[in-house]
C-alpha angles and dihedrals in degrees: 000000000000134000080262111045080047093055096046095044081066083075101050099085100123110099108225122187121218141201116196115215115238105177137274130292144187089275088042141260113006127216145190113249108266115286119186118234110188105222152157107259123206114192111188129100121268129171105249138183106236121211096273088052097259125133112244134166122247117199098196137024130210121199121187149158109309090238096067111118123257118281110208131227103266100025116129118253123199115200127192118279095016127088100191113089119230124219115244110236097174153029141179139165113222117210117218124254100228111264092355112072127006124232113275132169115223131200116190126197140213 
């Protein structure tokens, strides 16, 4: 890990639980058991581009380690403080600028 991934996974402190989306089946959506990602949450509303292209509007952001698995679009996501689980309507990894910003890997939800 470098000076700088090391600097910015001080900030990732909030648990998030996530549900990864697996498909659909006959009984409806299917999802992974929970796993916890530990993150740095953002709850505020931005204008997004969901994965179809359409602008959408996420209420909360997630950053993380660049290493966390993929969430799908689709999968549940359960922030602190609130019970009820968002739906994730985005996700991007973000590749470092050389000595400026370190790799991280967003989800955002709905």
């Amino acid at each position: 890990m470098s000076a700088a991934e090391d600097a910015i996974a001080a900030f990732w402190t909030q648990p998030v639980a996530v549900e990864r989306y697996l498909g659909s089946g006959p009984d409806g959506d299917v999802y992974a058991p929970a796993e916890t990602a530990l993150c740095r949450v953002k709850h505020a509303p931005r204008l997004i581009r969901d994965s179809t292209g359409q602008e959408v509007v996420s209420q909360s952001r997630a950053s993380t380690d660049a290493d966390t698995p993929t969430v799908p679009v689709g999968s549940l996501a359960t922030f602190p403080g609130d019970p009820q689980p968002r739906i994730v309507i985005a996700q991007e990894r973000h590749r470092a600028i050389p000595g400026v910003t370190p790799d991280f890997y967003s989800f955002d939800c709905a």
